[in-house]
C-alpha positions in Angstrom: -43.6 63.7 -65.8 -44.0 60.4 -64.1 -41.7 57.5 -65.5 -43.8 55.4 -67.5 -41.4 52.1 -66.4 -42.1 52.3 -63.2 -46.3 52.4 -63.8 -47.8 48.8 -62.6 -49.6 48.7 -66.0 -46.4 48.6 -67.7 -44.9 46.1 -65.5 -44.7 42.0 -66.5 -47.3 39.8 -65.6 -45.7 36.7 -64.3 -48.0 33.1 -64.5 -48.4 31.1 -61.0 -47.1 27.9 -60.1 -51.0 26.1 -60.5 -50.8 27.8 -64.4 -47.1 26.8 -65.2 -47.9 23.2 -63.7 -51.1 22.6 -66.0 -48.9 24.2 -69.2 -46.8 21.3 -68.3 -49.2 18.8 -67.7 -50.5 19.5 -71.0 -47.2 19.7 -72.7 -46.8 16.2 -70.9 -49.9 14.7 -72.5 -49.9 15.5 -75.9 -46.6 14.2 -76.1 -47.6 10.9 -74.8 -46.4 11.0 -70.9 -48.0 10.6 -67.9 -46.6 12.1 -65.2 -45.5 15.9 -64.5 -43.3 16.8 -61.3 -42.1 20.1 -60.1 -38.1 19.6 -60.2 -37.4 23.5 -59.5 -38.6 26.7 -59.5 -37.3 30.2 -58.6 -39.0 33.2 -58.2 -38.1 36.6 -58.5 -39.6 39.0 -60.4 -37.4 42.0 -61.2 -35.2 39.9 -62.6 -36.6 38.0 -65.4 -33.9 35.1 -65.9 -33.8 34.0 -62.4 -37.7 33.3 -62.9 -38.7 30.2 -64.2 -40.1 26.4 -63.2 -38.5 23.4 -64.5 -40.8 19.9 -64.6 -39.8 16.5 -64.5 -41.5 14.7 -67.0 -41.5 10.9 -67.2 -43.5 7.5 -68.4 -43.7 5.0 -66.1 -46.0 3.2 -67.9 -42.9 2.5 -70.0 -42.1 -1.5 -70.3 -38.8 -0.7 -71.1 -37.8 1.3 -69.0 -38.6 4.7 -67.6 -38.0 7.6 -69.8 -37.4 11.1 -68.6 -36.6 14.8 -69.7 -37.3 18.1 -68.5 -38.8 21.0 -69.7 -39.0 25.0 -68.6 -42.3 27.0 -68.8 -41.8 30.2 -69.4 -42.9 33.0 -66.7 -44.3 35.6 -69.1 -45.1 33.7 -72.4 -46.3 30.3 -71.6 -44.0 28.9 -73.8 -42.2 25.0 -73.0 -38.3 24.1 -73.8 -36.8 21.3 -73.5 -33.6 21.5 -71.5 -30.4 19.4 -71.1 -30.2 17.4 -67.8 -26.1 19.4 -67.7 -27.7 22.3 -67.6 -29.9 22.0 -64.8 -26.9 20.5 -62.6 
């Protein structure tokens, strides 16, 4: 009997760099911030926790100053987090 784990339909679907970058964009907007900039990404799918991107997300619209956090889109779900700056050091 064929192991099901190893069947392609069983296997993670993992979202491209164009999909991650428009989640971000998105995330970016209804926030209230302008610009979205690829600070990272790795890629390697059999192992889920060294697959990710990380964005950049700033306002330099900003009079007082320019604000900035990151965020990481998730690979599988979709889903946005905000990370710590020491964490991506």
């Amino acid at each position: 009997m064929p192991d099901e784990r190893e069947s392609s339909r069983y296997q993670q679907k993992y979202i491209g760099l164009d999909l991650a970058t428009g989640i971000a964009t998105t995330y970016a907007k209804q926030h209230g911030y302008r610009n979205v900039k690829l600070l990272m990404t790795k890629t390697s799918p059999d192992k889920r926790s060294e697959y990710f991107y990380v964005f950049s997300i700033t306002d330099t619209m900003n009079k007082t100053g320019k604000k900035e956090f990151f965020i990481l889109v998730d690979p599988v779900s979709g889903e946005v987090f905000r990370v710590d700056e020491s964490n991506l050091k």
